[in-house]
FIGUKOL-316248 format. One line per field, with one value per residue: residue number from 1; residue in one letter; y negated, x, z of N, C-alpha, C in turn. Coordinates in Angstrom, 2 decimals, decimal comma, m for minus. Layout:
N
n <- NUM:...
res <- A:...
n.v <- Y:...
n.u <- X:...
n.w <- Z:...
ca.v <- Y:...
ca.u <- X:...
ca.w <- Z:...
c.v <- Y:...
c.u <- X:...
c.w <- Z:...
***
This chain:
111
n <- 1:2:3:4:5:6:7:8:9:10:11:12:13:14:15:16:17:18:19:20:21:22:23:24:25:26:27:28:29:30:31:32:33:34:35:36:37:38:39:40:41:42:43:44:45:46:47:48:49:50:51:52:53:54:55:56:57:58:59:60:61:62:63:64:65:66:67:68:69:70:71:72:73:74:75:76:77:78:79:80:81:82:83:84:85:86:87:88:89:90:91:92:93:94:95:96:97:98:99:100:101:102:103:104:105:106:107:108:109:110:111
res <- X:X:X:X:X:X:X:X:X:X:X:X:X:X:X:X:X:X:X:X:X:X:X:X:X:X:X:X:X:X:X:X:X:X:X:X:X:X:X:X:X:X:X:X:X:X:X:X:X:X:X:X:X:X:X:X:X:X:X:X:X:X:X:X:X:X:X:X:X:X:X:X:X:X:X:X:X:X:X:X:X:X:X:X:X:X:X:X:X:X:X:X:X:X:X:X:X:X:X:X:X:X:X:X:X:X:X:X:X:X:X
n.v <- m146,31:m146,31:m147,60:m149,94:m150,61:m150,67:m153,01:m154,91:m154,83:m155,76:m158,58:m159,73:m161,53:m160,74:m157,87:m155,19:m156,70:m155,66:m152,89:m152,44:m153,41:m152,06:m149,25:m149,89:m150,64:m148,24:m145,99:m147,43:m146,50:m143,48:m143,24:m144,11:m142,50:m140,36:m140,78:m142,40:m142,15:m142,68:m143,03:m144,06:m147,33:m149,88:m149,35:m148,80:m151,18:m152,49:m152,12:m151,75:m154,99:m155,64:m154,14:m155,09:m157,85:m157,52:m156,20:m158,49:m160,59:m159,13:m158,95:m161,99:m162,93:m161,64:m162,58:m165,64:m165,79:m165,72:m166,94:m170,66:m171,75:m174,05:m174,23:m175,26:m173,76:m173,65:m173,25:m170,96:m169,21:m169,52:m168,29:m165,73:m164,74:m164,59:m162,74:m161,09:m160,59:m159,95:m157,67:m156,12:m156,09:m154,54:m152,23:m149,87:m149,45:m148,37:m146,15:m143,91:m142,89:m142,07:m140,32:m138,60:m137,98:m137,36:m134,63:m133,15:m132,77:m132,01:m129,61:m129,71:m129,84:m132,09:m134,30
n.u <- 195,39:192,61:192,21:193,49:191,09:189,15:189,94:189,48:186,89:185,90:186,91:185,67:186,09:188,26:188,14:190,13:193,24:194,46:193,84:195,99:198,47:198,77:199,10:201,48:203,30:202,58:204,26:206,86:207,75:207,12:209,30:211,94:211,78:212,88:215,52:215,53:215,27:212,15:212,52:214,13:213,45:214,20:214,73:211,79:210,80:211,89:211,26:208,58:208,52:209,55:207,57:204,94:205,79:206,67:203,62:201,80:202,72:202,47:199,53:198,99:199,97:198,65:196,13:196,43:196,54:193,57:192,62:192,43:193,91:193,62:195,99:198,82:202,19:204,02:202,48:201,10:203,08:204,46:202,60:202,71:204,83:204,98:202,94:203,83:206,36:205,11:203,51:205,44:207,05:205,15:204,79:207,36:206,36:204,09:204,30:206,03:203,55:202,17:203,54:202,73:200,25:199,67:201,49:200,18:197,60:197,98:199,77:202,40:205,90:207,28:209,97
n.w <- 6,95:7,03:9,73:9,02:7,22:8,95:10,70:8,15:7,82:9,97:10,32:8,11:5,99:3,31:1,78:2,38:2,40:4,97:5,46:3,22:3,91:6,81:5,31:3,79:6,22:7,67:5,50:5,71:8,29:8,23:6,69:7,64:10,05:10,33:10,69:12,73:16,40:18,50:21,30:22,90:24,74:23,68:20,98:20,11:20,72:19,11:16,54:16,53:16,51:14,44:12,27:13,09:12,53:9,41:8,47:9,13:7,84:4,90:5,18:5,46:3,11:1,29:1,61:1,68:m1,49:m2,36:m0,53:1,06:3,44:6,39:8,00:9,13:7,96:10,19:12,18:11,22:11,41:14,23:15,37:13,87:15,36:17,81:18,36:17,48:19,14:22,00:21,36:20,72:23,53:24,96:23,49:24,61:26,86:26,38:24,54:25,64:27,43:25,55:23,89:25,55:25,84:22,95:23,01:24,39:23,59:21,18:21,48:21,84:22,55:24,57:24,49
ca.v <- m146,96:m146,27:m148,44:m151,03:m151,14:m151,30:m154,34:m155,84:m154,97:m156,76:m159,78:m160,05:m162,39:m160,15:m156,18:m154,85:m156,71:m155,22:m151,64:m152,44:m153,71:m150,90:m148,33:m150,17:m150,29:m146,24:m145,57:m147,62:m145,60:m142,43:m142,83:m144,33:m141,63:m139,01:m141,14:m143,02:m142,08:m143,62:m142,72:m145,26:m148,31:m150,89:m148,84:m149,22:m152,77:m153,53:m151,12:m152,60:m156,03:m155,86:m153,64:m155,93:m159,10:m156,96:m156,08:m159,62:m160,74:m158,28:m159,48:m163,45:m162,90:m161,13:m163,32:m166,78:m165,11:m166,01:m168,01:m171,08:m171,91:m175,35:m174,53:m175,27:m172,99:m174,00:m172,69:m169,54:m168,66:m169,20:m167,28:m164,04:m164,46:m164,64:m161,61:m159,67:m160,25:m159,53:m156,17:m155,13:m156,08:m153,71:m150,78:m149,20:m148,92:m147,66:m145,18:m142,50:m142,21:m141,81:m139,40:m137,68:m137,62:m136,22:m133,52:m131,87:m132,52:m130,89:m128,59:m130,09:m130,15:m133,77:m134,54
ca.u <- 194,53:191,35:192,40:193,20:189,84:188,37:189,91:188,84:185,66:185,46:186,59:184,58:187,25:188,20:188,59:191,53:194,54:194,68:194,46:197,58:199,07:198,82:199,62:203,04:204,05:203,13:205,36:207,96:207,90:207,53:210,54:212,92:211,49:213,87:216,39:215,61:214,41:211,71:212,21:214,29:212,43:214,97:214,35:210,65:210,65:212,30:210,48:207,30:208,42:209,87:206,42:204,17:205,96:205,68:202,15:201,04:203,21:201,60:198,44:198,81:200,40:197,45:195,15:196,54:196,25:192,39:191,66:193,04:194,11:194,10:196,56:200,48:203,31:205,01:201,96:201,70:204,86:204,64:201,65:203,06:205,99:204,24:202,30:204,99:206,86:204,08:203,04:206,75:206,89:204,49:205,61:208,06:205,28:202,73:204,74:205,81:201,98:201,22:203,59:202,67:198,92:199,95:202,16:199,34:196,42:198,51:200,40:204,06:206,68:207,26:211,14
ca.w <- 5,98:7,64:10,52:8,58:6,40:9,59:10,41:7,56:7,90:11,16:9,70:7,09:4,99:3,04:2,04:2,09:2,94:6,47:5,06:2,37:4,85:7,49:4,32:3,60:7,38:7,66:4,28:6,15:9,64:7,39:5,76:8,81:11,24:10,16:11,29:14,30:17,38:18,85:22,65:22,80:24,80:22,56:19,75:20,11:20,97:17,52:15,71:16,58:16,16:12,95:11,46:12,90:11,35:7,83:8,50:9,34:6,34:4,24:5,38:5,09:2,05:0,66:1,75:1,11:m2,79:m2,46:0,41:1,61:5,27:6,66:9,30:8,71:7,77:11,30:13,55:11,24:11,83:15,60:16,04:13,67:16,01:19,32:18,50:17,54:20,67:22,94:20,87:21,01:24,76:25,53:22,74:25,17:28,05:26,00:24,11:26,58:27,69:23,98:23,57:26,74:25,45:22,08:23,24:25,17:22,80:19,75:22,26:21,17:23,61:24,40:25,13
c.v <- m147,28:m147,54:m149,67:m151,69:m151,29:m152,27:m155,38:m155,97:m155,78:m158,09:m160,26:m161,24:m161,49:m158,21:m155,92:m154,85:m156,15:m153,68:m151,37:m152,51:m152,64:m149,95:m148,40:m150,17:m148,59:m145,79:m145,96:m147,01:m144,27:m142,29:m143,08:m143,20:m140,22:m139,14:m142,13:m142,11:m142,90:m143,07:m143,26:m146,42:m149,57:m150,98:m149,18:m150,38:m153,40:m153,15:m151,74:m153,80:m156,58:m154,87:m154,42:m157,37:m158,94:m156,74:m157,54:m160,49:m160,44:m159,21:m161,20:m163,93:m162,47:m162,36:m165,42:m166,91:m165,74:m166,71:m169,39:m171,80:m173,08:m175,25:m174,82:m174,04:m172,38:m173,35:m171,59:m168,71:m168,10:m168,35:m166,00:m163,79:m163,96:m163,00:m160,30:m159,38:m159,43:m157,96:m155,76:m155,35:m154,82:m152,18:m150,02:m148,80:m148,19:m145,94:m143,89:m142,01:m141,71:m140,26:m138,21:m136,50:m136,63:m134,62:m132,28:m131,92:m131,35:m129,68:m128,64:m130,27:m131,28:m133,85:m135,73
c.u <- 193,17:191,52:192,32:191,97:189,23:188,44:189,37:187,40:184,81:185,69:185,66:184,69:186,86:188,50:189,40:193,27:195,57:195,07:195,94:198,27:200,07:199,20:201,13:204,30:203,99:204,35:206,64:208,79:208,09:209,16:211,88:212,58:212,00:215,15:216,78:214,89:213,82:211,74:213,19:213,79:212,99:214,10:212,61:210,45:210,84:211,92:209,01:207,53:208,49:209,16:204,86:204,34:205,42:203,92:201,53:201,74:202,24:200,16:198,05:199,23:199,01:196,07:195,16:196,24:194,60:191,85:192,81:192,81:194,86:194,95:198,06:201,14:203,97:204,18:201,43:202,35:205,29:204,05:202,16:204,42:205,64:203,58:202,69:205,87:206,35:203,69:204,38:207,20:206,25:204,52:205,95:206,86:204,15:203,41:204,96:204,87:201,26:201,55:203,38:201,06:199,53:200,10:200,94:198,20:196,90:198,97:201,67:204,52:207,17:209,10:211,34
c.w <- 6,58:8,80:10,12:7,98:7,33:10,30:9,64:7,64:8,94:10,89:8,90:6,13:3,45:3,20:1,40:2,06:4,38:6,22:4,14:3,27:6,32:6,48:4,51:5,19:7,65:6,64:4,86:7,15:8,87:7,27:6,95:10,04:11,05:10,71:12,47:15,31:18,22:20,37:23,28:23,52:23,95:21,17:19,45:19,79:19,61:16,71:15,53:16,45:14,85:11,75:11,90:12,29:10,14:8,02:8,13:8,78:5,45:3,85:4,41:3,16:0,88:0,45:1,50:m0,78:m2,84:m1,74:0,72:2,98:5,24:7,82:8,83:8,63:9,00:12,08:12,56:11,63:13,21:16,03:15,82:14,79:17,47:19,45:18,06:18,72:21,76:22,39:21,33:22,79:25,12:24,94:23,92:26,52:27,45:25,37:24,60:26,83:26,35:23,54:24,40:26,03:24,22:22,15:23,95:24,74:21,67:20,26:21,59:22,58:23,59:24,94:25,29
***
């Protein structure tokens, strides 16, 4: 949540669709993270692609509600696509070091 409000706050659009947004993708990971594993680099990859689409759904969705955007449908679309690729590209490389860090800040055994 926090993350997200401070997105918005850097925009300076509006407040709040970034934190909903970020909420409804945690509730989603929540609830599927009993039954996937993310260590995985696949698993990652599609994990992050298909919670940053929702997110930046979420988002546009929110925000077309009050503002409107002179750009097309067609180069929406490309961009939320583009920047879901590229985030989930890089998922699987970032992840292991994340969970490396974790494991030895909290003192969890990392498998």
């Amino acid at each position: 949540f926090f993350l997200g409000l401070l997105a918005d706050f850097s925009s300076v659009v509006l407040i709040g669709p970034w934190a909903a947004a970020f909420v409804v993708v945690f509730l989603v990971v929540s609830l599927f993270s009993q039954k996937l594993f993310y260590d995985s680099g696949f698993t990652a990859f599609i994990v992050v692609f298909v919670m940053t689409l929702l997110a930046s759904s979420i988002y546009l969705g929110l925000e077309l509600q009050f503002k409107k955007i002179d750009t097309s449908i067609l180069d929406l679309s490309s961009s939320l696509f583009l920047e879901a690729f590229i985030s989930a590209c890089f998922a699987p490389l970032i992840f292991p070091f994340l969970g490396e860090f974790l494991s030895r800040r909290f003192g969890q055994v990392s498998k």
